[in-house]
C-alpha positions in Angstrom: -12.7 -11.2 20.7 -14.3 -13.7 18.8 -17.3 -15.6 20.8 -17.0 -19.9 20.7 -20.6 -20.8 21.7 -19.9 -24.6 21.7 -20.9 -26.1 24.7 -19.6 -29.7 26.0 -22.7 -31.2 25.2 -22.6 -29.1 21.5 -19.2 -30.6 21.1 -20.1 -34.5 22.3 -23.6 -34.5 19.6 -21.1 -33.6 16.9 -18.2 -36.4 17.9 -21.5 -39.0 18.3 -22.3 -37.6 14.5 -19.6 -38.1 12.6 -18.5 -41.5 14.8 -16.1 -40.4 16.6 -15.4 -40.6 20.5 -13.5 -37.3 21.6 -11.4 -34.5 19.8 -8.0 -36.5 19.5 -9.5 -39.0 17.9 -9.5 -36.1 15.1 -6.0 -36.3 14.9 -4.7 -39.8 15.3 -3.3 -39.6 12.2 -0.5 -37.7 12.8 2.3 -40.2 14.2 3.3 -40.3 18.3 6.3 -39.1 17.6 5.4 -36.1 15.9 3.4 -34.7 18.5 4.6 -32.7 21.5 3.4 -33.7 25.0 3.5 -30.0 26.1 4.5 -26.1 25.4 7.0 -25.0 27.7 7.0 -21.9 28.6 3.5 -21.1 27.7 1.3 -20.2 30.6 -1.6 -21.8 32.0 -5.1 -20.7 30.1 -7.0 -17.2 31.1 -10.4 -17.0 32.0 -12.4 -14.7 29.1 -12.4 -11.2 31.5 -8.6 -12.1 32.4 -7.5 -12.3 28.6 -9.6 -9.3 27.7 -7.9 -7.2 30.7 -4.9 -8.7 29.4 -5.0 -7.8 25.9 -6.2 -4.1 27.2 -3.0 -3.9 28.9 -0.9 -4.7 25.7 -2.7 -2.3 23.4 -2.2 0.5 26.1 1.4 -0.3 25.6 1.2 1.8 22.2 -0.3 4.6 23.6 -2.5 6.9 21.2 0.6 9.3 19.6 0.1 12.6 17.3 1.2 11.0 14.3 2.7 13.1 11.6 4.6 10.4 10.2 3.6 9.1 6.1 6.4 7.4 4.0 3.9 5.2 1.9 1.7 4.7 4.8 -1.4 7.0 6.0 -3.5 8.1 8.8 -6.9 8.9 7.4 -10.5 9.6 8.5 -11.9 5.8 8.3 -15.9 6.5 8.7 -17.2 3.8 11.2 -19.2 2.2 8.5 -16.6 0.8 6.5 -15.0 -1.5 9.1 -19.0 -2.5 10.3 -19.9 -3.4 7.0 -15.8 -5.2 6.2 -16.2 -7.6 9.4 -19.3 -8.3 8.5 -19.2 -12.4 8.3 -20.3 -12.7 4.4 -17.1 -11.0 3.6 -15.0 -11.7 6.8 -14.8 -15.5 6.4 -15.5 -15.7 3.2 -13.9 -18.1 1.0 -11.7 -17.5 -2.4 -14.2 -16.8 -5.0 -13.5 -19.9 -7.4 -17.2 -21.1 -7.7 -19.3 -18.3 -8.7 -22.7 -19.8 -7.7 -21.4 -19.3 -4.4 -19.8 -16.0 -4.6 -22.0 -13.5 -6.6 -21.6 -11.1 -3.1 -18.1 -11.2 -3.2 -17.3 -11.4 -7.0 -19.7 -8.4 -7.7 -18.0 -6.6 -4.8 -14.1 -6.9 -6.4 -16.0 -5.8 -9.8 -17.1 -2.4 -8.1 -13.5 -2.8 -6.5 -12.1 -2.4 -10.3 -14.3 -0.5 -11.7 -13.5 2.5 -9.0 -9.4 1.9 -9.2 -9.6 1.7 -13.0 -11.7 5.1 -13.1 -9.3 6.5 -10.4 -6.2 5.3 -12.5 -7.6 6.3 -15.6 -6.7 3.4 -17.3 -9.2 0.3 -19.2 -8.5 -2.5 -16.3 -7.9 -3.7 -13.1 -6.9 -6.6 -11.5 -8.1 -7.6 -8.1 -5.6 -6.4 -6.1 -2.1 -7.7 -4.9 0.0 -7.5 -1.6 0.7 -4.4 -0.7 2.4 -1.4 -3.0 6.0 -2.4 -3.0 4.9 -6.1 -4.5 2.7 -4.0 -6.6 5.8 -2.3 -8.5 7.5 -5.7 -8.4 4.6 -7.7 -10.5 4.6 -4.6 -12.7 8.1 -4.7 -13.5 7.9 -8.2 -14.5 4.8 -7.9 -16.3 6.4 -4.9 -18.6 9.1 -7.5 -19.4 6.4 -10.2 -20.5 3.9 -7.2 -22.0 7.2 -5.8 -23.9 8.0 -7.8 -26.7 10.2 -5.6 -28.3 12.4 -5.0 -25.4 14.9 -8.4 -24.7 16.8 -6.4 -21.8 14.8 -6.7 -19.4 16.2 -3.7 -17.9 14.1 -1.1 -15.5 15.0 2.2 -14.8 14.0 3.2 -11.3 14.4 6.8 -9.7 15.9 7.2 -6.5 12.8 9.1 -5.7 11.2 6.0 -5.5 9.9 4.6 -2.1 13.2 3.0 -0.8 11.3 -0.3 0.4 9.3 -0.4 -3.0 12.8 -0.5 -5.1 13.9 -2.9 -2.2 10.9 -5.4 -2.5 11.4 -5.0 -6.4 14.5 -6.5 -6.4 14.1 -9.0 -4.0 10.9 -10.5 -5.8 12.5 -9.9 -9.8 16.2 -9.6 -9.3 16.6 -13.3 -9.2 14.2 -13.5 -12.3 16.5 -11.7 -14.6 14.9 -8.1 -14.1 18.0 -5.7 -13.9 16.8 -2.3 -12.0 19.3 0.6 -13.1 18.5 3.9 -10.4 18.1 7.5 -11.9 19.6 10.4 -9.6 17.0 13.1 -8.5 18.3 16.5 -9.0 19.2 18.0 -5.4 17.2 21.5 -5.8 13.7 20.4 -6.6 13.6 16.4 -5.2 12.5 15.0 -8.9 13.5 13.6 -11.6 14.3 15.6 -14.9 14.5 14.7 -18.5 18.2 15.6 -18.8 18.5 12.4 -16.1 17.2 10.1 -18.3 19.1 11.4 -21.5 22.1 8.8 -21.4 19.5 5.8 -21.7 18.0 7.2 -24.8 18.1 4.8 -28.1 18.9 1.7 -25.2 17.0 -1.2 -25.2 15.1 -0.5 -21.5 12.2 -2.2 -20.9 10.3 0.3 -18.9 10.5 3.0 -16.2 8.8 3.7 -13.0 7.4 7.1 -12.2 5.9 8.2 -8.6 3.8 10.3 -8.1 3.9 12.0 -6.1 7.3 10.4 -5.2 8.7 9.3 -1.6 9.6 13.0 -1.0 5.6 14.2 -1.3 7.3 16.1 -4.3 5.3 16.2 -7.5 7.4 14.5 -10.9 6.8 16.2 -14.4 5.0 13.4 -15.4 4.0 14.1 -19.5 7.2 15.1 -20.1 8.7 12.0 -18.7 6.2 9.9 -19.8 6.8 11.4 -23.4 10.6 10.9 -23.1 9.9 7.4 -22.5 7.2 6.2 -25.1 9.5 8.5 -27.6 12.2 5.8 -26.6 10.1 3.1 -26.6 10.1 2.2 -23.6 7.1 1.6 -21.2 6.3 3.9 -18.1 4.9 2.2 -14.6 3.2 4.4 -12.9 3.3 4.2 -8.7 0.6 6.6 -7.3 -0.9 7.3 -3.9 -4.6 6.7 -4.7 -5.8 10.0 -2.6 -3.7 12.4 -4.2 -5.6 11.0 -7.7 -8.6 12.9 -6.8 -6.7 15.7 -7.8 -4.5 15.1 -9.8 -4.3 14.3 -13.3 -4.8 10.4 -13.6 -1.9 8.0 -15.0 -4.2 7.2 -18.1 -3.8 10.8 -19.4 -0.1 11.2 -18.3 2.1 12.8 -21.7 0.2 12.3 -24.8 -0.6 8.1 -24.7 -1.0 7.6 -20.7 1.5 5.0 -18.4 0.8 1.8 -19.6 0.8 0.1 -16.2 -0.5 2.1 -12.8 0.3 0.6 -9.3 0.2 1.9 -5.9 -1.8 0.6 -2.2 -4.9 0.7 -1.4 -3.7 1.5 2.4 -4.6 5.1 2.1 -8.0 4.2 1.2 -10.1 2.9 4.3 -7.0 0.6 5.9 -6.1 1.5 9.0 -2.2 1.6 9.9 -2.2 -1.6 11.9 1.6 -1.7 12.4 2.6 -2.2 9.1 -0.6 -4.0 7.3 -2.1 -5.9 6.3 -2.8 -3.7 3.3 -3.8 -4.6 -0.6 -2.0 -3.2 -3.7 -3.6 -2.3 -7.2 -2.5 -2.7 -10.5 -4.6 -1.4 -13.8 -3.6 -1.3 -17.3 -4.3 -1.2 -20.5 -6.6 -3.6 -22.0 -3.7 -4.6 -24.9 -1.7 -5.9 -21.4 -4.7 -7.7 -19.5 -3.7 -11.2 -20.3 -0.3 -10.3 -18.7 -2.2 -8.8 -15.9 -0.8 -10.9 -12.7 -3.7 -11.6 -10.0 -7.1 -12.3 -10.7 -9.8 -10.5 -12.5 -13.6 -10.5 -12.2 -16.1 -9.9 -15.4 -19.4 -9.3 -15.5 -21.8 -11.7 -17.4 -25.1 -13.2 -18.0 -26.4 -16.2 -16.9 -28.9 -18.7 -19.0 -31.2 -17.2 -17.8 -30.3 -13.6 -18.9 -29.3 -12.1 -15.3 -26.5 -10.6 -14.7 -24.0 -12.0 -12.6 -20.0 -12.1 -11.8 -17.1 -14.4 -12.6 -13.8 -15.2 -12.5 -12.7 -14.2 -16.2 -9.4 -14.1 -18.8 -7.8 -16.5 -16.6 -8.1 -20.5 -15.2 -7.2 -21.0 -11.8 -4.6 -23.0 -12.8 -2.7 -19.9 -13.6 -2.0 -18.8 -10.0 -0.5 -22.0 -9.0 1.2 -23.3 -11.8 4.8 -21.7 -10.5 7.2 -20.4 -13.4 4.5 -21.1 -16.0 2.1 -18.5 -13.9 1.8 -15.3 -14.7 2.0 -14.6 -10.9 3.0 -16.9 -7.6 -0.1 -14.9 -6.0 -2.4 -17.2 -4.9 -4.8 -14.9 -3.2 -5.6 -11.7 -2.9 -6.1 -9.0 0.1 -9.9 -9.5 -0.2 -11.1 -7.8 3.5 -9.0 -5.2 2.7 -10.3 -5.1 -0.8 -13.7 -4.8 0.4 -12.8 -2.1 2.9 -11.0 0.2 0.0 -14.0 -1.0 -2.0 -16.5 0.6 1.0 -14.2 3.5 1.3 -14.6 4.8 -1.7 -18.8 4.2 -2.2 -19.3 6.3 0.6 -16.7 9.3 -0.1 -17.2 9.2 -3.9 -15.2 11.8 -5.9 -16.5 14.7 -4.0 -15.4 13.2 -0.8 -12.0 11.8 -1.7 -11.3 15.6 -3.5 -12.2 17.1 -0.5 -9.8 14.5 1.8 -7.0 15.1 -0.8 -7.3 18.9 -0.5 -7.6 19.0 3.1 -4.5 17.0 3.5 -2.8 19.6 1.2 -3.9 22.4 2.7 -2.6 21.1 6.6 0.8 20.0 5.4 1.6 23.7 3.7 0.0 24.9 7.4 2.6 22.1 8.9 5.4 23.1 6.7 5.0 26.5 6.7 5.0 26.9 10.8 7.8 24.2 11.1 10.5 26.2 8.8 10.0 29.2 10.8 12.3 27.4 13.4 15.8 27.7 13.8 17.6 24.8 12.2 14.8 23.9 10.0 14.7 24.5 6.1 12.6 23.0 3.3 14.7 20.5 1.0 12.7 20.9 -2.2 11.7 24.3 -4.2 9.5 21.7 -5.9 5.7 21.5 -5.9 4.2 18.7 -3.2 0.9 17.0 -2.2 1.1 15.8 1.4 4.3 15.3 2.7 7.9 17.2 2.5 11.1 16.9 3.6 12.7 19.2 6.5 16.6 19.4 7.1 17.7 19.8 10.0 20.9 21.2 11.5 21.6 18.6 14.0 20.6 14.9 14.1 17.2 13.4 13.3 17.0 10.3 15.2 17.6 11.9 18.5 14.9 15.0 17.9 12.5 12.0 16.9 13.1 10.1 20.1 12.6 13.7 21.6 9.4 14.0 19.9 8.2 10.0 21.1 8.3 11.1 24.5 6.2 13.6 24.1 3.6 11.6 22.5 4.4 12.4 18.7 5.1 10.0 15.9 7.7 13.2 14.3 8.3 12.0 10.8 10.6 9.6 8.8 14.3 9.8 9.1 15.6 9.6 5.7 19.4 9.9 6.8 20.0 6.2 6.2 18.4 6.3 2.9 19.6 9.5 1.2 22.9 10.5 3.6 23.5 12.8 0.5 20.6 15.1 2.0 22.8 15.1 5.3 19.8 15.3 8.5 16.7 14.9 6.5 13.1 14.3 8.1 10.0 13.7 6.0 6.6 14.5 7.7 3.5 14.3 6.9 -0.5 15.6 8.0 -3.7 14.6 6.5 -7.3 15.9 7.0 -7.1 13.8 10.5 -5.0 17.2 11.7 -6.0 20.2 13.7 -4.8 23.1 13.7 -4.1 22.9 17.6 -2.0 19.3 16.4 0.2 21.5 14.4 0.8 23.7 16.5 1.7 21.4 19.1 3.8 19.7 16.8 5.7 22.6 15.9 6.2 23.6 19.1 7.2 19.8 20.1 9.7 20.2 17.3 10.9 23.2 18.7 11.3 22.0 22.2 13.4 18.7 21.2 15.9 20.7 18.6 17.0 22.4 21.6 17.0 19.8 24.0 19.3 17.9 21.5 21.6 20.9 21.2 21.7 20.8 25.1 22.6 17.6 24.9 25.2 17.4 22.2 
């Protein structure tokens, strides 16, 4: 925890300095009546090794589980340095970069952010980041309304395949703005998205349409074909990619024969660690036709009088993050540790490294998937190609085997019953490089263990 070195006599010098004569004098402003006299129900304060014992008790609560769970977010390798260089207090506390005099650290570190994710993406530009990757496909639908002047519909077509919570925050942040999402049906054999899906929108006015990949299945989409389909239509493609499987596979910039005109996706996978749900950052790049209807900020590189380089705040005036429905974007900040840490990340894995996480993660789900379907009771759902994840069915329910699983230590998978009952009892799991051999064959044999228990039970 964080160390407060102020001593009574540190805090009395400062009172006598600026004139005042103890802390509530601070806040006398604030009227009587709108201060409380107490917190009920709050305990009395802990001594420094009473709260730390205290907080080691909480954290034990969570145990340390085999996770094999994915669904958008990842457990990877996070090499020590990234967090011990992320914390460090020029880029822990620091400020919004608004005055560049003050900020060159920060303001050339998001320019190497955006230089990586745009080389990643394939694509011209980058902004400097957003919330996570469901806000991500939400800014990018509405930018594809403002970057499509052709299109007055407004309409986006959205797979099913997409990630259930990105299509969710999607219309939450842009169904009130007018955005109209329209979902496309995966076909049932291979968990993607055809051609012959799309056919009945052809000649329409649509705005764009978003393609994952790989999608919230782990299955991989024919992406030049639909991205042809679309740009033959007119329409724009948003691209929603996991940023580890891009170190293998063909960037968004060279998807069909002109590229996805807007690429999203989360940084999460990319030095974040799980942290219960995030924080996490999101990306957006683009083409540089788009970049003044980029949300989010963007940092240039420049000279100064003097001829040295240096880093700025470019394209846009603060003004635009704060000036409400005039703005391109409400987002008045951006996930700058967590920038920083993707930014770390990937300067000390470079392409070599992040090829050789993305492969490894391949390689231990086809172990995973491969030793799981050999169970009775357990089938693959998809004939379709996949990076890291894929769906099981099951012949008996999946919330009980995963509660199964819990008390056994393991984090099983993602229940996608709620989300897709036309699958019947589907489970999406996951493995990354973080998993042994000997954790997948636990696992299996976990798996193994609470199918039957279940049946036992039923």
């Amino acid at each position: 925890m964080p160390f407060n070195p102020h001593t009574p006599e540190d805090v009395r010098q400062m009172l006598a300095a600026i004139g005042a004569t103890d802390i509530e004098q601070l806040f006398d402003e604030i009227p009587a009546t709108l201060r409380i006299k107490g917190l009920d129900g709050v305990p009395e304060a802990l001594s420094e090794m009473e709260i730390g014992r205290l907080m080691t008790q909480r954290a034990a609560r969570d145990g340390r589980p085999l996770v094999f769970i994915g669904a958008g977010a990842y457990e990877h390798h996070i090499p020590a340095a990234v967090w011990a260089i992320t914390t460090r207090g020029e880029f822990y506390s620091a400020y919004t970069p608004y005055q560049a005099e003050a900020s060159q650290g920060t303001l050339q570190l998001i320019y190497e952010y955006q230089t990586m994710i745009a080389s990643l993406t394939g694509m011209a530009v980058s902004n400097a980041s957003l919330y996570d990757g469901g806000s991500a496909v939400a800014e990018a639908a509405l930018m594809a309304v403002r970057a499509h002047r052709k299109s007055k519909s407004q309409r986006i077509l959205v797979p099913t395949s997409v990630h259930p919570n990105y299509r969710k925050v999607a219309l939450a942040t842009a169904g009130n703005q007018g955005v109209r999402f329209e979902e496309v049906p995966y076909v049932r054999e291979s968990g993607r998205v055809n051609v012959e899906a799309l056919a009945k929108y052809a000649g329409e006015d649509v705005t764009a349409v978003v393609i994952q990949q790989p999608n919230f299945f782990g299955v991989l989409e024919d992406v030049d074909a639909l991205t042809d389909w679309a740009h033959a239509n007119g329409i724009m493609v948003i691209a929603s990619v996991n940023p580890t499987a891009l170190a293998i596979l063909k960037p968004p910039g060279e998807w069909g024969e002109q590229g996805a005109d807007i690429v999203v996706g989360d940084c999460q996978p990319l030095g974040v660690p799980l942290s219960s749900g995030g924080p996490y950052a999101g990306f957006l790049t683009t083409r540089m036709d788009y970049v003044r209807q980029m949300p989010g900020r963007i940092v240039g590189r420049t000279l100064d009088v003097t001829g040295k380089p240096g880093f700025t705040l470019t394209l846009q005036a603060r003004e635009q993050h704060i000036r409400r429905g005039k703005a391109t974007s409400n987002i008045c900040t951006n996930q700058g540790l967590l920038v920083t840490a993707a930014t770390i990340y990937m300067s000390l894995l470079g392409p070599e490294g992040l090829e050789r996480v993305a492969l490894a993660a391949h390689r231990r789900t086809n172990d995973l998937v491969q030793a799981a379907e050999k169970l009775p009771g357990v089938r693959v759902a998809f004939n379709a190609p996949r990076f890291h994840e894929s769906v099981l069915l099951l012949d008996r329910p999946v919330a009980p085997v995963l509660k199964q699983l819990g008390e056994r230590g393991i984090v099983g998978g993602y229940d996608l019953s709620p989300h897709y009952p036309e699958l019947g009892q589907a489970l999406l799991i996951c493995a990354t490089e973080t998993k042994t051999a000997a954790d997948i064959d636990r696992y299996v044999t976990a798996l193994g263990d609470s199918l039957r228990a279940v049946a036992r039970a039923a």
